[in-house]
DSSP file (Angstrom, degrees, kcal/mol; ACC not computed):
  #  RESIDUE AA STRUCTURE BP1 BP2  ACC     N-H-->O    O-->H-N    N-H-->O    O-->H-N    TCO  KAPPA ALPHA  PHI   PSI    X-CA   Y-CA   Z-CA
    1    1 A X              0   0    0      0, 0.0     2,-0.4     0, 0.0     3,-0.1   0.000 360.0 360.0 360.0 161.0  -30.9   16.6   15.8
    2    2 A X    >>  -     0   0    0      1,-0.1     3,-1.2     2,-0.0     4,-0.8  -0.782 360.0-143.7 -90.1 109.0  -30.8   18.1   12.0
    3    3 A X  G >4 S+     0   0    0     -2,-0.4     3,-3.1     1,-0.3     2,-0.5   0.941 104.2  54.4  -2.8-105.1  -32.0   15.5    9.5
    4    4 A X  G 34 S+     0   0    0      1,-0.3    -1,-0.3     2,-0.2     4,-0.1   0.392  99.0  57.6 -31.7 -12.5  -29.4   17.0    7.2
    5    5 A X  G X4 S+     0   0    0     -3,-1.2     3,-0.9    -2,-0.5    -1,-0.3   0.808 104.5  57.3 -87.6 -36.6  -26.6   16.6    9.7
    6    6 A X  T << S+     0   0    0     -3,-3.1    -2,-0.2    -4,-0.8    -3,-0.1   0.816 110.9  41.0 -34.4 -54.8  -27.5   12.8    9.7
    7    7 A X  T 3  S+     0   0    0     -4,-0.3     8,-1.9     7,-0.1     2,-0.2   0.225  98.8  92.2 -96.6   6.8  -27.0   12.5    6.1
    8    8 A X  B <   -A   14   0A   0     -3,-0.9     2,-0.3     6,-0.3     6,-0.1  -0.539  55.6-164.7-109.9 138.6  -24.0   14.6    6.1
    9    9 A X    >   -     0   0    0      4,-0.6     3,-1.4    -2,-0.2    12,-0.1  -0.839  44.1 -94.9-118.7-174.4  -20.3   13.0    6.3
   10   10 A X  T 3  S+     0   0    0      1,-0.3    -1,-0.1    -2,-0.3    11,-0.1   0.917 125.6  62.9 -64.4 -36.7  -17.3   15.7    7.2
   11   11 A X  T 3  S-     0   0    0     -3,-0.1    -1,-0.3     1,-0.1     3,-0.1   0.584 115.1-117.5 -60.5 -14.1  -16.7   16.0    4.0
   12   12 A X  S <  S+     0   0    0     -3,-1.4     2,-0.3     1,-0.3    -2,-0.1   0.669  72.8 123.1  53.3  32.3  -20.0   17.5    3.1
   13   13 A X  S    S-     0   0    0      1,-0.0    -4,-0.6     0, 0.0     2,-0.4  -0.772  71.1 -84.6 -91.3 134.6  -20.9   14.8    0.9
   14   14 A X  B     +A    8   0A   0     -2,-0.3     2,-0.4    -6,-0.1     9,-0.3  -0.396  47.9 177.0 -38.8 103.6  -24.1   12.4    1.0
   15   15 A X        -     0   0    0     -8,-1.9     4,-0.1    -2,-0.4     7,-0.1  -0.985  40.5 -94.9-138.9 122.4  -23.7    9.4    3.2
   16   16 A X    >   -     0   0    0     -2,-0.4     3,-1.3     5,-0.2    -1,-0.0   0.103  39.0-119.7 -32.6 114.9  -26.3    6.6    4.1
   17   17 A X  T 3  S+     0   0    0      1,-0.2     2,-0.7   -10,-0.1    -1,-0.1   0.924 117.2  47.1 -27.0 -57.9  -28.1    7.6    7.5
   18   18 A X  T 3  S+     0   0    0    -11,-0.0    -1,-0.2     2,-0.0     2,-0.2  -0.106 102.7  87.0 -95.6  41.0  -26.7    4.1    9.3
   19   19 A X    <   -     0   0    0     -3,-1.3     3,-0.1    -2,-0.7    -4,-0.1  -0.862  68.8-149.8-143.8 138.7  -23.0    5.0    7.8
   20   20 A X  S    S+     0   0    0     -2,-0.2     2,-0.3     1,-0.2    -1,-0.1   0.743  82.8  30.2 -98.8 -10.7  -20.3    7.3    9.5
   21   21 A X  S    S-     0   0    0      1,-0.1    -5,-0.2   -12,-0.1    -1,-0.2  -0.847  74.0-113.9-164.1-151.6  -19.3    8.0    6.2
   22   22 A X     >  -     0   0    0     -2,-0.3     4,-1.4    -7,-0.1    -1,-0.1  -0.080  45.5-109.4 -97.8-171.9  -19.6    8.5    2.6
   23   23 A X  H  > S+     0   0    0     -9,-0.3     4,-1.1     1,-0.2    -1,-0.1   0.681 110.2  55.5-114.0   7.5  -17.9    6.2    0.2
   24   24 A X  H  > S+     0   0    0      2,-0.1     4,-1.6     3,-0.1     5,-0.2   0.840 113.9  39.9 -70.7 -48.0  -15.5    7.9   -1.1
   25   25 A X  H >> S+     0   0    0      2,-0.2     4,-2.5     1,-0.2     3,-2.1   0.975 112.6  56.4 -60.2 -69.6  -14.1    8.7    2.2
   26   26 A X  H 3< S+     0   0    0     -4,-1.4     4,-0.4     1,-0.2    -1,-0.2   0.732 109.9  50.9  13.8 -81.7  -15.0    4.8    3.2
   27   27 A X  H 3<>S+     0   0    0     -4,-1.1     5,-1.9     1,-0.2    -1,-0.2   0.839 115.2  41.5 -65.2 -28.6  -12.5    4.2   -0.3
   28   28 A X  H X<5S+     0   0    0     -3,-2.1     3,-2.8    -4,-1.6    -1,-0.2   0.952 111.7  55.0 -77.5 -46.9   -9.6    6.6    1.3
   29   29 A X  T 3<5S+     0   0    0     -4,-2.5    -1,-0.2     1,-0.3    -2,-0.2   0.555 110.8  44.4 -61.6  -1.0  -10.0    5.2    4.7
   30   30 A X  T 3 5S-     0   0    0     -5,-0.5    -1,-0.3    -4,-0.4    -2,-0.2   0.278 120.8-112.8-116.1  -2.4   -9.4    1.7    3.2
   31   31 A X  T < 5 +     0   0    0     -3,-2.8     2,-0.3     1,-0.3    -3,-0.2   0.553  67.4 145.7  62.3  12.5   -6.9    3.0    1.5
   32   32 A X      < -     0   0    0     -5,-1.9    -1,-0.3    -6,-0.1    -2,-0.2  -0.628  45.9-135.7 -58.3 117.2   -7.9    2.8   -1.9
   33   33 A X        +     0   0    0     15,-0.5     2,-0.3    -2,-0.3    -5,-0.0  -0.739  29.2 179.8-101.5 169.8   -6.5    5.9   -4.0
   34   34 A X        +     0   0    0     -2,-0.2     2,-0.3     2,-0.0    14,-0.2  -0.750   2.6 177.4-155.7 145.5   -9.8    7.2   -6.4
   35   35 A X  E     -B   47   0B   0     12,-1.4    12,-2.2    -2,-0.3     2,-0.7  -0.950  21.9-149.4-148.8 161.0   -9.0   10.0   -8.5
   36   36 A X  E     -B   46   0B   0     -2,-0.3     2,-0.5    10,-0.2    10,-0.2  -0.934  23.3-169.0-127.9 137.6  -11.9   11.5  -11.1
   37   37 A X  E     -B   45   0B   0      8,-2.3     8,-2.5    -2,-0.7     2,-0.6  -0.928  21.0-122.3-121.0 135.6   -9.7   12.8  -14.0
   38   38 A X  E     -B   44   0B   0     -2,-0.5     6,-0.1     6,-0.2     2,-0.1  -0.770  26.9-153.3-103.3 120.5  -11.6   15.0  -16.6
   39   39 A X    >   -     0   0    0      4,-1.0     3,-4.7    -2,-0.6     4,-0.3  -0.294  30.1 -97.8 -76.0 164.1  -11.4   13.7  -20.4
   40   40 A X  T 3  S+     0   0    0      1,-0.3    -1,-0.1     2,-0.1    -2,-0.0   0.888 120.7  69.2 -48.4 -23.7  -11.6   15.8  -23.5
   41   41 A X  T 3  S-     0   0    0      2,-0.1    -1,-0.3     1,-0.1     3,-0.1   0.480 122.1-107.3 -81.2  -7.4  -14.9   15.1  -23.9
   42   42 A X  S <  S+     0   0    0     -3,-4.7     2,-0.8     1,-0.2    -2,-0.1   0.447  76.7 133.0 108.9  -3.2  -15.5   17.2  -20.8
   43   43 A X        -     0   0    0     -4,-0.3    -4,-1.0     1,-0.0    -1,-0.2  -0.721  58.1-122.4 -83.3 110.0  -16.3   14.1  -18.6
   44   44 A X  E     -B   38   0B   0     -2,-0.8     2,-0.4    -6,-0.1    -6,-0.2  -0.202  25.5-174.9 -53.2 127.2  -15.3   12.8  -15.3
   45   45 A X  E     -B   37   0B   0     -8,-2.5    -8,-2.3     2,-0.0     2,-0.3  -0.981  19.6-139.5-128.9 117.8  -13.7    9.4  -15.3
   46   46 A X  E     -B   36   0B   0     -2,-0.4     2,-0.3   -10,-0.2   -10,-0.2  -0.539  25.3-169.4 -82.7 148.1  -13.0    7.9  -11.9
   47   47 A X  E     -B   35   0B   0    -12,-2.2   -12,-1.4    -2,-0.3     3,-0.1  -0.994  20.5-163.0-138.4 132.3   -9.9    6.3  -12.1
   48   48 A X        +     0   0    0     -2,-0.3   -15,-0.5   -14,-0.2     2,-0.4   0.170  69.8  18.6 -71.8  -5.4   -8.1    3.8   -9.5
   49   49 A X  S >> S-     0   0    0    -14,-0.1     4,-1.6     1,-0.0     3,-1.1  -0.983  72.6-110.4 176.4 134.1   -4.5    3.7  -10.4
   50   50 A X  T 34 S+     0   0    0     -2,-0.4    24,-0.2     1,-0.2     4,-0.1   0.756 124.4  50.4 -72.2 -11.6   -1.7    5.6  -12.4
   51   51 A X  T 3> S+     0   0    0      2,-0.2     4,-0.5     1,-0.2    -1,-0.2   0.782 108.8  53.1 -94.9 -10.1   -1.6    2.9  -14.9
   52   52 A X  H X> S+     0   0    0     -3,-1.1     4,-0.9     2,-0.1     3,-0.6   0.879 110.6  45.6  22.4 -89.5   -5.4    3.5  -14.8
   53   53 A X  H 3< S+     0   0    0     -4,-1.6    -2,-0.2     1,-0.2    -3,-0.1   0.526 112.4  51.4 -88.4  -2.3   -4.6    7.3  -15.5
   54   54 A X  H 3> S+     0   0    0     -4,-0.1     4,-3.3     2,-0.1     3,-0.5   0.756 111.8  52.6 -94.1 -20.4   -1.7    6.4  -18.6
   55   55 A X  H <X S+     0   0    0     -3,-0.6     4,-1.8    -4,-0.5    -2,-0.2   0.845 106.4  44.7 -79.2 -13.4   -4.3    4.3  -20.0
   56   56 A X  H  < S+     0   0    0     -4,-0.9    -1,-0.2     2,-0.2    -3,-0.1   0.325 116.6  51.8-101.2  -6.0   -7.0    6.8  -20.1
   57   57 A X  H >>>S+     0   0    0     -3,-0.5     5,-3.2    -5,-0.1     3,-0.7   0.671 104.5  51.3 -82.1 -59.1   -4.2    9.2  -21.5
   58   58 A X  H ><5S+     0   0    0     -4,-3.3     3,-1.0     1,-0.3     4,-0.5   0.962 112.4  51.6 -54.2 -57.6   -3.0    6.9  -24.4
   59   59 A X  T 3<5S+     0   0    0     -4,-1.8    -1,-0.3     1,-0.3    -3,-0.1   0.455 107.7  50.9 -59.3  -8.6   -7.0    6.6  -25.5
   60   60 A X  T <45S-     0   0    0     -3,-0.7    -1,-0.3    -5,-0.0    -2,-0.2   0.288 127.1 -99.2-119.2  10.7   -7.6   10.6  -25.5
   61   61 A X  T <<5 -     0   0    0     -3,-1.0    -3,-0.2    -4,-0.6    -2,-0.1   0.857  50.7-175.6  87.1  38.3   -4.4   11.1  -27.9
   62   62 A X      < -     0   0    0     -5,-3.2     2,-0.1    -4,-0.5    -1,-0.1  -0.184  25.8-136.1 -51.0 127.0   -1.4   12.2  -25.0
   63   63 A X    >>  -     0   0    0      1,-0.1     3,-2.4     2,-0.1     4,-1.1  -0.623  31.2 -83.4 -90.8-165.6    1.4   12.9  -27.3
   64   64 A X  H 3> S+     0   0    0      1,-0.3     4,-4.3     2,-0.2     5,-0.2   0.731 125.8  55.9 -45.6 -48.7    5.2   11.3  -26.0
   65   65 A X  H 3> S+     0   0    0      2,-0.3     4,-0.6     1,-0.3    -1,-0.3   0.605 113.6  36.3-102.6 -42.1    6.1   14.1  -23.8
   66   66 A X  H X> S+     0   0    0     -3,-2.4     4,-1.6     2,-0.2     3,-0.7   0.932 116.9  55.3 -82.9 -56.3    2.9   13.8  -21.6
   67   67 A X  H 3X S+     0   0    0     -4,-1.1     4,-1.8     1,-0.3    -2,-0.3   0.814 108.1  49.2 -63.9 -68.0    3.1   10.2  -22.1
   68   68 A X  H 3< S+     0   0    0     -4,-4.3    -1,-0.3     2,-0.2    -3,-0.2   0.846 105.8  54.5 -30.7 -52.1    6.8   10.3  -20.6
   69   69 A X  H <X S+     0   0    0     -3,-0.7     4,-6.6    -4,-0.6    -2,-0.2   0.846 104.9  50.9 -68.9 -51.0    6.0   12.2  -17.7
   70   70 A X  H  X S+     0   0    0     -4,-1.6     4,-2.0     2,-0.2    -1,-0.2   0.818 110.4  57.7 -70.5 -23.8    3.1    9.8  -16.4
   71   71 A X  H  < S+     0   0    0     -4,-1.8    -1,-0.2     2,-0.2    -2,-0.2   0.601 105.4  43.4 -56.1 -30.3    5.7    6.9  -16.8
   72   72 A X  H  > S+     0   0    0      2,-0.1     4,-0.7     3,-0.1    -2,-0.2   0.753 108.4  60.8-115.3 -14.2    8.1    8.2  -14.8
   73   73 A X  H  X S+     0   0    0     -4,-6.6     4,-3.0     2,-0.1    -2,-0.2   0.816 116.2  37.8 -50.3 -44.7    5.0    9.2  -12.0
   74   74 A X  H  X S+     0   0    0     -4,-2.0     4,-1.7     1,-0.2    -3,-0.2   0.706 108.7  54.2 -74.1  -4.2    4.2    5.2  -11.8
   75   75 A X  H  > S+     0   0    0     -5,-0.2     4,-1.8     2,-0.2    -1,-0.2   0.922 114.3  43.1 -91.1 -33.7    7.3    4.4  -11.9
   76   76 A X  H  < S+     0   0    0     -4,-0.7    -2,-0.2     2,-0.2    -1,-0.1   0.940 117.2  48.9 -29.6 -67.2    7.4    7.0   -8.7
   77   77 A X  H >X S+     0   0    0     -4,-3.0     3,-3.3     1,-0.2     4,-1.5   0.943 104.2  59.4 -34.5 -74.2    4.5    5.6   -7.4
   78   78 A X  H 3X S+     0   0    0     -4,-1.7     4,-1.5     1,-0.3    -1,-0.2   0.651 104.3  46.3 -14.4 -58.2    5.6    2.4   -7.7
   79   79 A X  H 3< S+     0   0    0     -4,-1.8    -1,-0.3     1,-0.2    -2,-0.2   0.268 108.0  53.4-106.4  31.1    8.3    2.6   -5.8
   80   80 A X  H X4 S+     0   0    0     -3,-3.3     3,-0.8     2,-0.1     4,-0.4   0.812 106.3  59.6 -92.5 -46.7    6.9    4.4   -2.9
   81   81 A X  H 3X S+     0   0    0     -4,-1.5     4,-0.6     1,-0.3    -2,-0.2   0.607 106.4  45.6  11.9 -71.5    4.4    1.7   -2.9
   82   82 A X  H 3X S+     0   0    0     -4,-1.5     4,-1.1     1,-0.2    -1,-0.3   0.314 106.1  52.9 -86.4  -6.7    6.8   -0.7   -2.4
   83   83 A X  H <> S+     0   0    0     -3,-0.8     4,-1.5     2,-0.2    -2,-0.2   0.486 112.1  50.1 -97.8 -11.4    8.9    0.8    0.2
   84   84 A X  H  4 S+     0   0    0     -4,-0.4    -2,-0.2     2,-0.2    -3,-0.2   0.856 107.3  53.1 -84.3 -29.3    5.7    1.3    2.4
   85   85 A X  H >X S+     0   0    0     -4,-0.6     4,-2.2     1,-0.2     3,-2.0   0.950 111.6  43.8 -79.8 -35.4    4.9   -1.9    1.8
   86   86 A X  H 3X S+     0   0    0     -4,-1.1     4,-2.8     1,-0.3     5,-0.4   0.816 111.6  58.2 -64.6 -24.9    8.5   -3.1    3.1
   87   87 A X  H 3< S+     0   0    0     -4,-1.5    -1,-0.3     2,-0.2    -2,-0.2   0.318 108.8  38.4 -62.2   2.3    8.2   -0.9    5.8
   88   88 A X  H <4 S+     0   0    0     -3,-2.0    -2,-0.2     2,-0.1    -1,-0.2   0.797 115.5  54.8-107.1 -44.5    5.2   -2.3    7.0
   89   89 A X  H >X S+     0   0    0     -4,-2.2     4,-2.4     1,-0.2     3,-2.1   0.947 111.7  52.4 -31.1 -72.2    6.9   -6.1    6.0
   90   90 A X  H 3X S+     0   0    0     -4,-2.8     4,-0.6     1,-0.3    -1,-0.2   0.774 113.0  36.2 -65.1 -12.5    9.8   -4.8    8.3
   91   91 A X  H 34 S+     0   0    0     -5,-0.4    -1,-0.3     2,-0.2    -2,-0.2   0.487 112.7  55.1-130.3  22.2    7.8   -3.8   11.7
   92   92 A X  H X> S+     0   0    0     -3,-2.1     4,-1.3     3,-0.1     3,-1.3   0.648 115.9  45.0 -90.6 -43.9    5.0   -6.7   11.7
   93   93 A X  H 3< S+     0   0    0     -4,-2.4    -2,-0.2     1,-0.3    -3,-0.1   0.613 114.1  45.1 -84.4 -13.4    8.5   -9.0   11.5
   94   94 A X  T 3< S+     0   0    0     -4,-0.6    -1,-0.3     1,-0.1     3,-0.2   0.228 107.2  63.8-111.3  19.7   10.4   -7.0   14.4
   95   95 A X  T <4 S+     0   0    0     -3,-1.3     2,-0.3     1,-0.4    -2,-0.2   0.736 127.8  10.6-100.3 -43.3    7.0   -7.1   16.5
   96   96 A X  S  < S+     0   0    0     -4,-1.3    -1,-0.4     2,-0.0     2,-0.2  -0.840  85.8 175.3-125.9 101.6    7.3  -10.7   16.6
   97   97 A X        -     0   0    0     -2,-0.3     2,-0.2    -3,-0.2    -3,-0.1  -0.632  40.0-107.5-149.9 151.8   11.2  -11.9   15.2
   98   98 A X        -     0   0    0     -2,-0.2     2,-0.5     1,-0.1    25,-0.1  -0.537  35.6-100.6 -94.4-178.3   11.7  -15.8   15.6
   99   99 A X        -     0   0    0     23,-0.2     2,-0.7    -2,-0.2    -1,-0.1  -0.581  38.1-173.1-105.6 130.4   13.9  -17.0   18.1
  100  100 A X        -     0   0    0     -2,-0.5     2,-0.6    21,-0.0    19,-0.1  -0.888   3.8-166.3-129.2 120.2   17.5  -18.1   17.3
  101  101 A X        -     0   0    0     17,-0.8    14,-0.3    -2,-0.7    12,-0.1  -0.903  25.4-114.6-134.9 138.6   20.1  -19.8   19.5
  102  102 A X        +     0   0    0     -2,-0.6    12,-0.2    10,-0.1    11,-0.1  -0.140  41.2 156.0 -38.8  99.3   23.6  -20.6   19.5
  103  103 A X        +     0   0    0     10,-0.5     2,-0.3     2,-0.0    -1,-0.1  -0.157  51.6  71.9-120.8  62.1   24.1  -24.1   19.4
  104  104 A X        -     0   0    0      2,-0.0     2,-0.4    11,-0.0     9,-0.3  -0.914  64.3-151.9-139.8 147.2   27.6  -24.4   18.0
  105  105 A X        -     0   0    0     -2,-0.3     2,-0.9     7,-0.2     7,-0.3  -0.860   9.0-140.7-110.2 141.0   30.8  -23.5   20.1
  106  106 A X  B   > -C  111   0C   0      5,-3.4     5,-2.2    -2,-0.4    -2,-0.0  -0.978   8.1-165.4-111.9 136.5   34.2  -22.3   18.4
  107  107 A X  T   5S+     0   0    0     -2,-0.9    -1,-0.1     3,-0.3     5,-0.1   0.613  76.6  65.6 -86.3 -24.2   36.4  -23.6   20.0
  108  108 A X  T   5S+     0   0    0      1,-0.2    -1,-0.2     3,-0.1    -2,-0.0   0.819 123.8  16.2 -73.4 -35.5   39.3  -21.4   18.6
  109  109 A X  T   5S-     0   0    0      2,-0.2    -1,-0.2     0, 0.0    -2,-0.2   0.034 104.8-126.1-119.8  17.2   37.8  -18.2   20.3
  110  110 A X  T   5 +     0   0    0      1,-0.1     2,-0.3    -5,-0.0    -3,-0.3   0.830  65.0 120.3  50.8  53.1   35.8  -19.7   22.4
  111  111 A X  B   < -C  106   0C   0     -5,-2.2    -5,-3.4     2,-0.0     2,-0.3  -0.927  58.1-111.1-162.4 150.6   32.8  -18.3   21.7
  112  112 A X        +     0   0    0     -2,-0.3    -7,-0.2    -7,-0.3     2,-0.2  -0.945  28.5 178.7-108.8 107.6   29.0  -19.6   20.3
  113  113 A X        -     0   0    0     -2,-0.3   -10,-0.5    -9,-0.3     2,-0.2  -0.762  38.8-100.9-128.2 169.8   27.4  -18.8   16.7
  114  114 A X        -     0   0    0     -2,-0.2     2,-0.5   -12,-0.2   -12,-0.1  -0.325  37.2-127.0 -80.1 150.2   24.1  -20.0   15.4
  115  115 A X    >>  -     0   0    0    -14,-0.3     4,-2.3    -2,-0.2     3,-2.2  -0.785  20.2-119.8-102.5 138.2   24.5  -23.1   12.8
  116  116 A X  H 3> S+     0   0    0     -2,-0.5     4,-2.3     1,-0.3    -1,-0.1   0.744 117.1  60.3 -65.4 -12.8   22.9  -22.6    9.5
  117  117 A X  H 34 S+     0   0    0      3,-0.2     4,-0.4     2,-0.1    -1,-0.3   0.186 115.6  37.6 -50.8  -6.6   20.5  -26.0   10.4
  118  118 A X  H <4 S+     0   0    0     -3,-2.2   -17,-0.8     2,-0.1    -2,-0.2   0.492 109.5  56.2-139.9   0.8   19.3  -23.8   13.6
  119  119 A X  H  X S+     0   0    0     -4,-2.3     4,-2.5   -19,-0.1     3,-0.4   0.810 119.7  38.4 -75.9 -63.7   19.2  -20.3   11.7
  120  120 A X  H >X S+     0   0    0     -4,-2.3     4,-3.6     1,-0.2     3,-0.7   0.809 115.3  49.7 -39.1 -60.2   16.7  -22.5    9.3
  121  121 A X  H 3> S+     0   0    0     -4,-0.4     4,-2.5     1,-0.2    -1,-0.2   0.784 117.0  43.5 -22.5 -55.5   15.0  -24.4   12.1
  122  122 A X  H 3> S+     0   0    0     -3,-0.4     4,-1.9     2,-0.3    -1,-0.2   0.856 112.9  51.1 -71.7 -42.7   14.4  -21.0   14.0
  123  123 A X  H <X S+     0   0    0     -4,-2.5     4,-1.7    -3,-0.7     5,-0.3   0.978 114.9  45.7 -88.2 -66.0   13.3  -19.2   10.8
  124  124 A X  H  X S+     0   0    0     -4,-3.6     4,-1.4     1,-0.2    -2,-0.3   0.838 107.4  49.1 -78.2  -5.9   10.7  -22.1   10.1
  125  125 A X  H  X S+     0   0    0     -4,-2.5     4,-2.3    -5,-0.2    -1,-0.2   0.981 111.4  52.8 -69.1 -46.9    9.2  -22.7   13.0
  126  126 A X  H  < S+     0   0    0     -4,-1.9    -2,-0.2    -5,-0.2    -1,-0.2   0.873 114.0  40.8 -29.2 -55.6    8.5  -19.0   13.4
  127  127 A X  H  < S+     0   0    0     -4,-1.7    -2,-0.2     1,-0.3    -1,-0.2   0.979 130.7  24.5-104.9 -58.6    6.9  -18.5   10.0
  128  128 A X  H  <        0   0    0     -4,-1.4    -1,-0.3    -5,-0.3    -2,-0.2   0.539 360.0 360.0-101.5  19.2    4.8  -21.8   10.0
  129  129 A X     <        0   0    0     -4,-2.3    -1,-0.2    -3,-0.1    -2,-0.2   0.427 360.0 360.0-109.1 360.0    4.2  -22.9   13.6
């Protein structure tokens, strides 16, 4: 096999012979965002984060307008962020959802609802047993 195909990841970046792949991809596949954002001074600055990329704005002299715009991308971010992360919250908890039973009767309609002692009960033993 081709030396250079060894060293190669898909990407066509360098990557450690006993590695499938480099470490930028590695940081995407981990989910890590990287971005390399060029400063005035004509230099690549790898940056992690959009509050990351306002700070690195405010220090190279952004005026308000620029400054605005990147506020209201994290603030974007942000709340994409956070709806993936409740969407992830919401289908680990409906993979395993704790078990709740009717122990109280009404008697008026005949009929059985869960008592808020045995919603609690149900809820902690799920979460810490």
């Amino acid at each position: 096999m081709n030396k250079k195909a060894e060293t190669t990841c898909s990407c066509s970046k360098e990557k450690a012979f006993d590695e499938e792949l480099c470490p930028e991809c590695q940081k995407i596949q981990k989910g890590e965002k990287h971005l390399l954002v060029e400063t005035q001074g004509k230099e690549l600055v790898e940056v992690n984060a959009t509050s990351d990329i306002i700070k690195l704005a405010i220090s190279s002299g952004a005026d308000l307008d620029k400054l605005e715009k990147l506020l209201t991308l994290k603030e974007r971010y942000d709340a994409t962020e956070a709806r993936k992360a409740f969407v992830k919250a919401m289908a680990d908890f409906k993979k395993n959802p704790p078990d709740i039973y009717r122990d109280m009767q009404n008697k008026q309609f005949d009929s059985w609802y869960t008592s808020l002692n045995g919603l609690d009960l149900g809820v902690y033993f799920s979460i810490f047993l």
